[in-house]
Structure formats: structure tokens, C-alpha cells
C-alpha positions in Angstrom: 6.4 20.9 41.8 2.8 19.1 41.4 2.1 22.0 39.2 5.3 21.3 36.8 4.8 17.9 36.3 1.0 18.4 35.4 2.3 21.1 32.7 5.2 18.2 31.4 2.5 15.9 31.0 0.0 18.1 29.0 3.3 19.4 27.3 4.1 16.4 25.8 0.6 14.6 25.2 0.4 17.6 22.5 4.1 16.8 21.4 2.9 13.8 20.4 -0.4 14.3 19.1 1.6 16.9 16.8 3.6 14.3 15.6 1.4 11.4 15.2 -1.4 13.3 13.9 -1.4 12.8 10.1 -1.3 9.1 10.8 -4.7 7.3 10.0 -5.5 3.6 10.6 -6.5 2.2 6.6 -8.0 -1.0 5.9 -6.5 -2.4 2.4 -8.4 -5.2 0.7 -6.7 -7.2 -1.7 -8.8 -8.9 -3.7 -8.1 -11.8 -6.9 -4.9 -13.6 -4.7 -4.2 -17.3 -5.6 -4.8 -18.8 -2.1 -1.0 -20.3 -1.6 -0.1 -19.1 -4.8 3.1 -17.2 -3.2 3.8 -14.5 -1.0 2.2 -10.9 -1.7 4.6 -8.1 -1.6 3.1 -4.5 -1.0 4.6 -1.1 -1.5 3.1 2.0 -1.0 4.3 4.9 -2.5 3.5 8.7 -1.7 6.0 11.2 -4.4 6.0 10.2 -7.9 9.8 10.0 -8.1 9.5 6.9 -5.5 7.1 5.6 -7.6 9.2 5.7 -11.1 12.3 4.5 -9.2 10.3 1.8 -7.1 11.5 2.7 -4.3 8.6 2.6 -2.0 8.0 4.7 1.5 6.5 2.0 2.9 6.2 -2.2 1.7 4.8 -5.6 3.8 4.0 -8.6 2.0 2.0 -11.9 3.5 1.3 -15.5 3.1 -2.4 -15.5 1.6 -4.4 -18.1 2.5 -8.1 -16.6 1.0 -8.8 -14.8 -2.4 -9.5 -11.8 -0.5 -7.1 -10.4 2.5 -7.9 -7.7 4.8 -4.3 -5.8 6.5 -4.4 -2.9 8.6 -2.0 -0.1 8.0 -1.2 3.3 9.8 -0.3 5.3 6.6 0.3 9.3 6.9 -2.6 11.6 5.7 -2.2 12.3 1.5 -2.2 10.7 -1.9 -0.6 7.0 -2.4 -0.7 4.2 -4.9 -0.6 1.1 -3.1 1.1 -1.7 -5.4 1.4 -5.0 -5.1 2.2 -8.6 -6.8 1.5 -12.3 -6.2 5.3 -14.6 -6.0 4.2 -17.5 -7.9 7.7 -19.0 -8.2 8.9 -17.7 -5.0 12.0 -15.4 -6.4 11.6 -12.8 -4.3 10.8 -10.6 -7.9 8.2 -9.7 -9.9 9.3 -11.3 -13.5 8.3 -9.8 -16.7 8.1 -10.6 -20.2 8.1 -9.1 -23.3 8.0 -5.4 -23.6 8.4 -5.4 -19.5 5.0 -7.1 -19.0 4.4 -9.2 -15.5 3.8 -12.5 -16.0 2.4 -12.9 -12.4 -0.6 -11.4 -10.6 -0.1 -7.8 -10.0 -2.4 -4.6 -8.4 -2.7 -1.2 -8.1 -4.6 1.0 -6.8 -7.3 2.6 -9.4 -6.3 0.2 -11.8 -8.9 -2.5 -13.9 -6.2 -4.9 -15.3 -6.3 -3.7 -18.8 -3.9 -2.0 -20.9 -1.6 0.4 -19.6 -1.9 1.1 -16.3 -1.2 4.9 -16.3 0.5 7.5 -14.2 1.1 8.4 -10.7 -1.5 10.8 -10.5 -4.4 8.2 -11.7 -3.1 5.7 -9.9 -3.5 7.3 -6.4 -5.9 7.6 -3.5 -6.2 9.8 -0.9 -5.5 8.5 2.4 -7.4 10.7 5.1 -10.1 10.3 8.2 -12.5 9.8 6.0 -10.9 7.0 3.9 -11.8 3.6 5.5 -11.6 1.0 3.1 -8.5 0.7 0.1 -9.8 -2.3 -2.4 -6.5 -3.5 -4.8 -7.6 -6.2 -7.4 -4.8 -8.3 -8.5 -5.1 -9.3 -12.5 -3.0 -11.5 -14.9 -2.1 -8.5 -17.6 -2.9 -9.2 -20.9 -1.8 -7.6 -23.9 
């Protein structure tokens, strides 16, 4: 009996390590917030279709009360853009402008604030062991 309940145990400690294994503790850093300048939202997409059709695999947002914010995520191991906008008015949206431009603060991953801000495959970062440290700038775009 002693026996069988040792071998459950060990069974399912490797259960779960199996399933739990691809996920990896991440530190993003969003940098460029307005202190009280309106909630943050975050989503983080993994497939490129999620990504055209914003419809994220994973989204937070958070009251900022610094420039620069610090959250800790458990993310699955692979590729991701991690996007994100500043709520000035509070709507609950990010609003654009002409020709679909944001009028408030946005980020993304591997992206400097000018021009265009480029594919899925540009835009991403891998997320694996070795990954400790995601830095997102938030930028006013400007045509």
C-alpha cells in the first residue's frame, strides 16, 4: 500500500511538471507611462492571426503610479508581442485618429515609436529560461 501511494505521488509530481513546464516567470518593464495618466491595458499575443484580429491570449492592465512599472507574468515558452496603451480619457479604448493613428500613449515590443510599427514577426520576443527582462516603451505616435 506504502508502496502505491509513493508511486501516485512521483506519478503525478511529473504530471504536473509536464504540464506546467513551458511556463516561465517574465519580468515586463514598461517604461514612458504618464504617472496617473489612466489605466494601462496589456495584451500579449502568441499566433499572428490573434495579433491581426486583437484578440489577445493573455491581457492585464494597472493603475501606474511611476514612469516606469515592473509586473511579473508566467507566460508559456515561445515568441509574443507584448502590446500595450496608456487610457488617458478613461474609455476603456484606445482612440485613434486619422488614418487609424492612436492618439494616446501606446507600446510594443521591439518597437521605437516611429513610423510604422511593422509585422508580427518584428514585433516579437522570445519568451524562454533565458529571457529575464521584457522592456516596452510607450510613445505618443507621430506622423
Amino acid at each position: 500500500m506504502k508502496k502505491g501511494c509513493v508511486f501516485l505521488g512521483v506519478f503525478l509530481m511529473f504530471c504536473a511538471a509536464a504540464i506546467y513546464a513551458g511556463d516561465i516567470p517574465v519580468t515586463v518593464e514598461f517604461q514612458g507611462i504618464i504617472p496617473g495618466g489612466g489605466t494601462v491595458y496589456v495584451a500579449i499575443f502568441y499566433r499572428a492571426d490573434s495579433y491581426r484580429k486583437q484578440v489577445p491570449e493573455y491581457a492585464l492592465n494597472f493603475e501606474p503610479a511611476a514612469e516606469t512599472v515592473r509586473r511579473e507574468i508566467v507566460l508559456p515558452e515561445g515568441d509574443c508581442i507584448v502590446s500595450c496603451y496608456q487610457d488617458a480619457n478613461g474609455n476603456g479604448e484606445m482612440d485613434s485618429g486619422v488614418f487609424g493613428m492612436p492618439k494616446e500613449l501606446i507600446g510594443l515590443t521591439n518597437y521605437d515609436g516611429r513610423g510604422a510599427t511593422g509585422g508580427f514577426k518584428k514585433l516579437t520576443v522570445p519568451i524562454n529560461r533565458d529571457t529575464p527582462v521584457i522592456t516596452v516603451h510607450l510613445y505618443k505616435v507621430r506622423i
